[in-house]
VOPAGU-2260 file (C-alpha; in pm, 1 decimal, decimal comma):
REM VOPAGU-2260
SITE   aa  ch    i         X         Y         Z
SITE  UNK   A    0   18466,2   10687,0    3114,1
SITE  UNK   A    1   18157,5   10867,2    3193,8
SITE  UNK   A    2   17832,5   10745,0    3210,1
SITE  UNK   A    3   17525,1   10881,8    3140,1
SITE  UNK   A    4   17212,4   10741,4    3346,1
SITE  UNK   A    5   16924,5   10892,3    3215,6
SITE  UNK   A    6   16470,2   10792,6    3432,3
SITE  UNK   A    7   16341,3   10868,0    3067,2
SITE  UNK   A    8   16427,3   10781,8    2672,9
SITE  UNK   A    9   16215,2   10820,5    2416,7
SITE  UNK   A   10   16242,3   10721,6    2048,4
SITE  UNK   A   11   15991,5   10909,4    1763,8
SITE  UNK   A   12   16090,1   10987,4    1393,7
SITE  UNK   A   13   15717,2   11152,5    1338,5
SITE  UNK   A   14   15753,9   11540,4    1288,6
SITE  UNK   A   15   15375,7   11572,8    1455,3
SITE  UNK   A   16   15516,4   11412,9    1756,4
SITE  UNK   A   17   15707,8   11706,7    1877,2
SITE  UNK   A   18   15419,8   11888,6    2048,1
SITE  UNK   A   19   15377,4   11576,7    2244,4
SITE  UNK   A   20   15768,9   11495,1    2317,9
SITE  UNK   A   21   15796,1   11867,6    2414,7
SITE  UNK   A   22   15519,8   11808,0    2677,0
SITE  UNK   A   23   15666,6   11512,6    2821,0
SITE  UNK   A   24   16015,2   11648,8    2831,1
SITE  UNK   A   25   15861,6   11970,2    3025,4
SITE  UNK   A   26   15653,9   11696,6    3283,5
SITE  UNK   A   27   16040,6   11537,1    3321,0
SITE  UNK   A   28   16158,4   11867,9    3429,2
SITE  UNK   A   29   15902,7   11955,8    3633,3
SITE  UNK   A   30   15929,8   11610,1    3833,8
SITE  UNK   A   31   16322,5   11597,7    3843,5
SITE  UNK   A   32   16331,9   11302,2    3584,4
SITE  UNK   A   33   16601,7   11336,8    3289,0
SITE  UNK   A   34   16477,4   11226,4    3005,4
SITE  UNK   A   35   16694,0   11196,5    2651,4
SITE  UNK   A   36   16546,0   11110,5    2277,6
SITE  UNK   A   37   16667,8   10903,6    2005,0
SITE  UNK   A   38   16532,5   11040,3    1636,7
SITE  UNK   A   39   16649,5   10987,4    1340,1
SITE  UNK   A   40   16924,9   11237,2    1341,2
SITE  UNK   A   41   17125,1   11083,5    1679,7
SITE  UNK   A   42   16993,7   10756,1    1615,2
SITE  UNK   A   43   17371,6   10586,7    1525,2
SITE  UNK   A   44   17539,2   10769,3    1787,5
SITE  UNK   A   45   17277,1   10689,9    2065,7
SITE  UNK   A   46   17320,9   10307,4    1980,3
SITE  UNK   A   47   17719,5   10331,0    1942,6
SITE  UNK   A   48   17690,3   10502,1    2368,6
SITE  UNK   A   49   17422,3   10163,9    2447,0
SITE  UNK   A   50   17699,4    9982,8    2254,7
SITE  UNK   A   51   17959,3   10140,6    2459,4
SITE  UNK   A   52   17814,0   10098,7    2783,1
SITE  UNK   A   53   17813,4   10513,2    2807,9
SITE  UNK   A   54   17429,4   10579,0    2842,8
SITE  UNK   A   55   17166,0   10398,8    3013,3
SITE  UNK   A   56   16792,1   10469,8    3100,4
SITE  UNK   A   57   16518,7   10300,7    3330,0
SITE  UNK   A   58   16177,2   10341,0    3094,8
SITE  UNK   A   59   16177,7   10326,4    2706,9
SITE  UNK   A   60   15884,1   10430,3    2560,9
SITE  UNK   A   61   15927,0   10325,0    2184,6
SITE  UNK   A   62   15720,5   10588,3    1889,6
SITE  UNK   A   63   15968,1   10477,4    1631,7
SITE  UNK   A   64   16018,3   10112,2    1530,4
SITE  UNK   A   65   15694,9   10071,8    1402,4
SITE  UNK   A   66   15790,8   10226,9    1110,1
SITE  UNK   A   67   16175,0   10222,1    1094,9
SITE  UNK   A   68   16292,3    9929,1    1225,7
SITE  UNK   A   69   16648,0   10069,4    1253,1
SITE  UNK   A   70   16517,2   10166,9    1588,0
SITE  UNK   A   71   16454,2    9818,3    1740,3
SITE  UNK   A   72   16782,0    9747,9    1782,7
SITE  UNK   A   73   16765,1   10089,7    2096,7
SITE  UNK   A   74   16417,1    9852,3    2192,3
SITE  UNK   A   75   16603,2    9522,2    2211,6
SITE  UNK   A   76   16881,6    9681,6    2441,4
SITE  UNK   A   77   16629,2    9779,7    2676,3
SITE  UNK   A   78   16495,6    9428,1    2680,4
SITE  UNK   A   79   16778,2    9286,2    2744,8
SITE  UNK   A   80   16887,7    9541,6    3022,8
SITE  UNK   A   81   16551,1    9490,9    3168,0
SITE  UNK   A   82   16424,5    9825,0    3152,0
SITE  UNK   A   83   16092,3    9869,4    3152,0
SITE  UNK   A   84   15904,8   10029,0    2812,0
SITE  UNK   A   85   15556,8   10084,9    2763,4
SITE  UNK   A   86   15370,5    9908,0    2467,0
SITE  UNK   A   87   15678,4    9632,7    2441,6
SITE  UNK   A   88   15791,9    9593,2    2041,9
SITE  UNK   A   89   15656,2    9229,8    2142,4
SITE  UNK   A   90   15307,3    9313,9    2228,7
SITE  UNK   A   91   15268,3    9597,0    2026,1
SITE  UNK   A   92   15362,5    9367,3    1735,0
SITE  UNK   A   93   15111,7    9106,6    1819,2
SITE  UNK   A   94   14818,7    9384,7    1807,6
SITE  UNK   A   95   14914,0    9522,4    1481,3
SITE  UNK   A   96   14772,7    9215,7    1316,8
SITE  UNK   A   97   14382,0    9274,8    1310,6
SITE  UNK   A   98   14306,0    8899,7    1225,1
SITE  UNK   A   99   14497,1    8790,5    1554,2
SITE  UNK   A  100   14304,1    9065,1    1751,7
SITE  UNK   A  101   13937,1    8961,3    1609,8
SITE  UNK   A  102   13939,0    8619,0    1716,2
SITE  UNK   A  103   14081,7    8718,3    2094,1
SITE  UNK   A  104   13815,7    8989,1    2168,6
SITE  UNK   A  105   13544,5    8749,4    2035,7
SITE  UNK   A  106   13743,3    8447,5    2251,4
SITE  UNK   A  107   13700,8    8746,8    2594,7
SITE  UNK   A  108   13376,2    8789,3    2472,1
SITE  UNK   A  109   13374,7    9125,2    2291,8
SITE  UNK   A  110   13151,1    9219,0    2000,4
SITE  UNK   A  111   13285,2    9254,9    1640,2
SITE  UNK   A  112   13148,5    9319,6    1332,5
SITE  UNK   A  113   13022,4    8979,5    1102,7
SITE  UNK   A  114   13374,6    8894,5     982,5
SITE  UNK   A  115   13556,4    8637,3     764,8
SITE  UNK   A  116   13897,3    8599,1     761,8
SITE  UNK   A  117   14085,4    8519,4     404,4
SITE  UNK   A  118   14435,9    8347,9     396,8
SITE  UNK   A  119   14705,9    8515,6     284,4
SITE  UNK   A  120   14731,7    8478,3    -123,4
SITE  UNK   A  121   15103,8    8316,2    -112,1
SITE  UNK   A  122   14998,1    8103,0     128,0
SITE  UNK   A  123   14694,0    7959,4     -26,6
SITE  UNK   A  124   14619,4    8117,3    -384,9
SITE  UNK   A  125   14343,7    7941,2    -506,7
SITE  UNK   A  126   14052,3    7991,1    -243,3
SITE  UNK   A  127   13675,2    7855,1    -338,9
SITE  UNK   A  128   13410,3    8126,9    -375,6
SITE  UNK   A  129   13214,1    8224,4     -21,5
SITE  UNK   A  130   12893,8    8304,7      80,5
SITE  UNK   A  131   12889,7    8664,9     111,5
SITE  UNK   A  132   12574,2    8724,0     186,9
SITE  UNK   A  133   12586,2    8737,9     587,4
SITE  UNK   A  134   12799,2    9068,4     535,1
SITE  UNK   A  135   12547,4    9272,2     344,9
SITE  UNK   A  136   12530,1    9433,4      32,4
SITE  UNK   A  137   12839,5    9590,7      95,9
SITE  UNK   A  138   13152,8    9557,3     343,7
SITE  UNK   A  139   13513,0    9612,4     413,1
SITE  UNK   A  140   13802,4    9418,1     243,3
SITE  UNK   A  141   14068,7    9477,0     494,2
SITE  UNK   A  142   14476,7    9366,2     500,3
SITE  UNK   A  143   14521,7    9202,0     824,9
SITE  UNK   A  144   14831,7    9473,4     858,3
SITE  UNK   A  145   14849,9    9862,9     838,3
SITE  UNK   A  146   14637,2   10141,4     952,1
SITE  UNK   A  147   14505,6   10467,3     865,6
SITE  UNK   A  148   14275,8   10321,2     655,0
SITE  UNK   A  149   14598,7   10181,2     387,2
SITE  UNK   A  150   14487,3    9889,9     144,1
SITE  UNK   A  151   14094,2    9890,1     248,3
SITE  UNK   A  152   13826,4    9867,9     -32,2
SITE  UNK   A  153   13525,6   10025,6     167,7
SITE  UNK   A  154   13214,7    9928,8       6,5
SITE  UNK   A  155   13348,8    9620,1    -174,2
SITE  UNK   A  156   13024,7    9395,2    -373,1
SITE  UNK   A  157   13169,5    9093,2    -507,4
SITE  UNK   A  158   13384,1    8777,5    -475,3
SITE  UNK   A  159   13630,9    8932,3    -760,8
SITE  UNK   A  160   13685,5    9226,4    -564,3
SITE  UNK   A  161   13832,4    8973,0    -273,2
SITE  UNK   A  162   14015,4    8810,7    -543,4
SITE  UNK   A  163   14174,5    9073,7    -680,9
SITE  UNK   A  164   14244,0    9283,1    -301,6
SITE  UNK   A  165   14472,3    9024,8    -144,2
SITE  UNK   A  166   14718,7    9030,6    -462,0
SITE  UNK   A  167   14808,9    9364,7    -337,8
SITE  UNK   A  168   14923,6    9238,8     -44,1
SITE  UNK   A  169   14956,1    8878,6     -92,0
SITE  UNK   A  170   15222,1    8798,0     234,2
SITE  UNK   A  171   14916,4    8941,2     433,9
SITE  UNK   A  172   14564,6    8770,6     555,6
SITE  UNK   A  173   14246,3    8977,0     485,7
SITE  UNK   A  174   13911,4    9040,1     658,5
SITE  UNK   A  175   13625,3    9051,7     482,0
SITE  UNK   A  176   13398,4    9268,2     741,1
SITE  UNK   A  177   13042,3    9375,2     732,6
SITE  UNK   A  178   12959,6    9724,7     802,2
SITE  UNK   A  179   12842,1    9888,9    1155,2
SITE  UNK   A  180   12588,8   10110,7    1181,5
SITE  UNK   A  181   12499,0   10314,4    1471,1
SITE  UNK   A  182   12235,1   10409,6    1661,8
SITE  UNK   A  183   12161,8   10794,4    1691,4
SITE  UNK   A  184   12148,8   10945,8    2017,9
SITE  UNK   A  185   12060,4   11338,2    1993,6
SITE  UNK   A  186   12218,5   11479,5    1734,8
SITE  UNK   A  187   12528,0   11248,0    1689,7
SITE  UNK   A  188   12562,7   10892,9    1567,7
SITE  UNK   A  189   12682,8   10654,3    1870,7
SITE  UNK   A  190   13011,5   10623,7    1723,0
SITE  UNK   A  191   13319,6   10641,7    1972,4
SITE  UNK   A  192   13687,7   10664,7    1965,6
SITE  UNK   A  193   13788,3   10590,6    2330,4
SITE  UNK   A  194   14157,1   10592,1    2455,3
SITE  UNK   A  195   14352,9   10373,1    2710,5
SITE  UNK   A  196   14587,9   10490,2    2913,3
SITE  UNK   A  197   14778,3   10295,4    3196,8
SITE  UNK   A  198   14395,7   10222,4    3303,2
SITE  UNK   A  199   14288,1   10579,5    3245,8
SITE  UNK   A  200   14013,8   10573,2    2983,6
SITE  UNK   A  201   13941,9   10899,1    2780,5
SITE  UNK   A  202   13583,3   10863,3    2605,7
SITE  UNK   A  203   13481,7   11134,7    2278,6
SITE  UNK   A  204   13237,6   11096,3    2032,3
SITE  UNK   A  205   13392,9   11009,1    1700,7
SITE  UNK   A  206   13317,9   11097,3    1315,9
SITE  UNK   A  207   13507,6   10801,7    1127,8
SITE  UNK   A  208   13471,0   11006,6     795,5
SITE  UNK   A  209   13600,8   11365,1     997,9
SITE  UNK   A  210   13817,2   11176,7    1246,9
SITE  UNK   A  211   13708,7   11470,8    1484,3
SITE  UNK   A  212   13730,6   11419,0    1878,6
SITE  UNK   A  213   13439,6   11538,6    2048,3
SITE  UNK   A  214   13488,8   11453,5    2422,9
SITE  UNK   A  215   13161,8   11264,5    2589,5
SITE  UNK   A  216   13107,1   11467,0    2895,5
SITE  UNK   A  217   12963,4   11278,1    3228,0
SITE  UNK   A  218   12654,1   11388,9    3135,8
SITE  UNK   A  219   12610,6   11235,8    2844,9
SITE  UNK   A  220   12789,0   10892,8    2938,9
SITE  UNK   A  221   12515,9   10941,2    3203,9
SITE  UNK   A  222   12207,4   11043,8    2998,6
SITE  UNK   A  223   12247,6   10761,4    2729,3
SITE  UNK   A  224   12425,4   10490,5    2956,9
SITE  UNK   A  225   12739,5   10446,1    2794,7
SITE  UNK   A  226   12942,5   10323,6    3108,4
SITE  UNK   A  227   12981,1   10012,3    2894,4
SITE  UNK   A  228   13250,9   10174,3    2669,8
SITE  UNK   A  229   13495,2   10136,1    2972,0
SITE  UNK   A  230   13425,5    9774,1    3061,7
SITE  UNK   A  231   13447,9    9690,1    2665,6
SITE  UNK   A  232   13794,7    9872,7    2669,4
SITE  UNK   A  233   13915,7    9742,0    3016,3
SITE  UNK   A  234   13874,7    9420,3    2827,3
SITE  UNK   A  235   14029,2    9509,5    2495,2
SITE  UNK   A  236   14328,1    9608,7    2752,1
SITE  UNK   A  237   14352,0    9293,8    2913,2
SITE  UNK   A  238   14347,2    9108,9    2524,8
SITE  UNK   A  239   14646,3    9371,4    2442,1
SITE  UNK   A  240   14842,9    9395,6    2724,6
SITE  UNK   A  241   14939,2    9736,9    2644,2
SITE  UNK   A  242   14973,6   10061,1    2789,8
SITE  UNK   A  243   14860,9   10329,3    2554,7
SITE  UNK   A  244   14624,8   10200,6    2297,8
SITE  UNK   A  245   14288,1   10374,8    2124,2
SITE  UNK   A  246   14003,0   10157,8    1963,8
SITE  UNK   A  247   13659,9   10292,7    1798,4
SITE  UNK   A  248   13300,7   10101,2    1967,3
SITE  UNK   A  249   12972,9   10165,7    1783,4
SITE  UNK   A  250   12674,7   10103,1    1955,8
SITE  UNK   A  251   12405,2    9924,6    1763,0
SITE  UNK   A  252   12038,6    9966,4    1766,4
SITE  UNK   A  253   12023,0    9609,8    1931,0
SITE  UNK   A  254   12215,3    9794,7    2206,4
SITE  UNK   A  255   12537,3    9600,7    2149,7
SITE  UNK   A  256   12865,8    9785,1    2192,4
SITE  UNK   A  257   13052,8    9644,4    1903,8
SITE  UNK   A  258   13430,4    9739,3    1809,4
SITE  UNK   A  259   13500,0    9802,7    1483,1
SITE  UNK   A  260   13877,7    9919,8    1483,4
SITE  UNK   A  261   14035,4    9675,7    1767,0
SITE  UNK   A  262   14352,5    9820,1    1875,9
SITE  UNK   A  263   14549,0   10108,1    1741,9
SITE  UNK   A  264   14916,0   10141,5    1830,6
SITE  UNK   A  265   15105,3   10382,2    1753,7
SITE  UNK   A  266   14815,2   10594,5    1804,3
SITE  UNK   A  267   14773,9   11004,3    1680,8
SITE  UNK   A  268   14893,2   11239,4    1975,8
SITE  UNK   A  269   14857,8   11493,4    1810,8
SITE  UNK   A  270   14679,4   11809,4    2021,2
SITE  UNK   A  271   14361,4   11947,4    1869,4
SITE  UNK   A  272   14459,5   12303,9    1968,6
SITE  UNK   A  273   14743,7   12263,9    1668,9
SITE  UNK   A  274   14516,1   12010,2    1427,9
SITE  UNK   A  275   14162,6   12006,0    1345,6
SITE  UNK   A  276   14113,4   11615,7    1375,4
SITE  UNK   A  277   14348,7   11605,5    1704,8
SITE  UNK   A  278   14343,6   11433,0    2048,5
SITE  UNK   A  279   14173,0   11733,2    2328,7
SITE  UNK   A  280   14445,3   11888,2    2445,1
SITE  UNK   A  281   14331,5   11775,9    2829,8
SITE  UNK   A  282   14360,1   11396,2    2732,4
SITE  UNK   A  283   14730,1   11446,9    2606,8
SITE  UNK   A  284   14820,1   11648,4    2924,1
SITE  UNK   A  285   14659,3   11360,5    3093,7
SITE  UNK   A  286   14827,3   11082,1    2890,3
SITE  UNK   A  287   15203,8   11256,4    2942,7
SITE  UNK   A  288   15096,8   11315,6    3340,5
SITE  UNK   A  289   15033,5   10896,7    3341,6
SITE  UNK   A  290   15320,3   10797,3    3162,5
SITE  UNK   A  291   15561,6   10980,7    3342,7
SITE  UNK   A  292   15444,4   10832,3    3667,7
SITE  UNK   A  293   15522,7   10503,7    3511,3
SITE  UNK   A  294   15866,5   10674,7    3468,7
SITE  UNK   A  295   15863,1   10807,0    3837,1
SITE  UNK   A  296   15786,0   10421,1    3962,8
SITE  UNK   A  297   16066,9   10268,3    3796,2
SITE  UNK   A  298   16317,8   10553,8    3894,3
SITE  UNK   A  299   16242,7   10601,3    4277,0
SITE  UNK   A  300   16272,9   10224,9    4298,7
């Protein structure tokens, strides 16, 4: 019976994913790795081979499971072969909840915005009006769960607007979060979406409403003496415990570097030379080079 031993496998059901795939499968090549993926379409066959004992692999990096969960069952053979896989289904599960991740970045000491945190609706229904005053006149209502802004009233006013937001998703807790507002520094607000990579960080200016990547250049990390957005990460990193993560830090006019969107996995690797509001294309060729020296470690070994 033949076996097929592969350095690299890759899961990812996301059509925009293929630019990124393609460059990592071209890095593989150029490095003598073999690398295989799992989608969708090969997705029962692949786990019949695990099943058979007719494929193996050394690094799983999973792009899939997060939102079909057909494909943890490829994760939790890898687990249990002890392969190694970037952003584990364990820890990337734990950062996914945004409640869990506010009170462990304020526990390492990491600013947040003013937040309360509202028990899920099936677990406690009735809940006894707040003081909402210490958020402002207006602030986020946000599901402790899902991303890309899903199930967030923006410039929520009232305790009946709380009320009525966690019946949508009443299995979930909520944050009730006060708004950030930067500082301006030239001619940009000091709004940043910064990117971690196996320790590499990636720093660009950031338009929350635009999602546009503008990269910060030495200079300007320089001029305005923003070295502090890599220490805050570093430290986000250690909370997470994962290897490819992106987060979005505001600096305040109190000069206080405060996070306001804690940890984002599975994050948009998309290139910005095929999508407006896409990563530069020299922090995805950077990303790929990083993670497939995490493959090279585990398959010269």
């Amino acid at each position: 019976m033949k076996i097929n031993n592969y350095d690299f496998c890759i899961a990812w059901n996301w059509e925009y994913d293929a630019d990124f795939v393609c460059k990592l499968n071209e890095l593989c090549h150029t490095n003598g790795l073999s690398i295989v993926q799992v989608t969708p379409e090969n997705l029962t066959d692949f786990q019949n081979l695990l099943n058979d004992d007719r494929i193996t692999f050394r690094v799983f990096f999973d792009r899939a499971s997060d939102t079909d969960k057909r494909f943890i069952q490829v994760d939790q053979w890898a687990r249990d072969h002890n392969v190694y896989r970037p952003n584990a289904y364990e820890r990337a599960y734990r950062t996914w909840n945004k409640a869990t991740m506010h009170l462990e970045l304020i526990t390492a000491g990491v600013h947040t915005p003013y937040t309360i945190i509202i028990p899920p609706y099936e677990e406690q229904p009735e809940i006894d009006e707040i003081d909402l005053s210490p958020l402002g006149k207006s602030f986020f209502i946000k599901p402790a769960h899902g991303g890309g802004g899903e199930g967030i009233t923006r410039e929520a006013t009232t305790f009946n607007q709380v009320l009525i937001a966690r019946r949508v998703k009443p299995d979930d807790t909520y944050l009730l979060q006060a708004h950030v507002y930067p500082v301006q520094l030239g001619i940009r607000p000091a709004w940043f979406r910064v990117i971690s990579c196996t320790g590499q960080i990636y720093l660009s200016w950031w338009d929350p409403h635009t999602h546009i990547y503008i990269p910060l250049t030495p200079d300007e990390e320089s001029l305005y003496n923003l070295t502090q957005l890599r220490d805050v990460t570093s430290t986000i990193a250690d909370v997470c415990n994962l290897e490819l993560f992106s987060t979005e830090i505001a600096l305040t006019s109190d000069c206080l570097f405060v996070v306001v969107d804690y940890v984002n996995d599975q994050i948009d690797l998309r290139l910005k030379s095929k999508a407006h509001d896409g990563v530069p294309d020299e922090y995805i060729q950077s990303i790929t080079k990083h993670l497939i020296d995490i493959v090279k470690v585990y398959s010269y070994t």
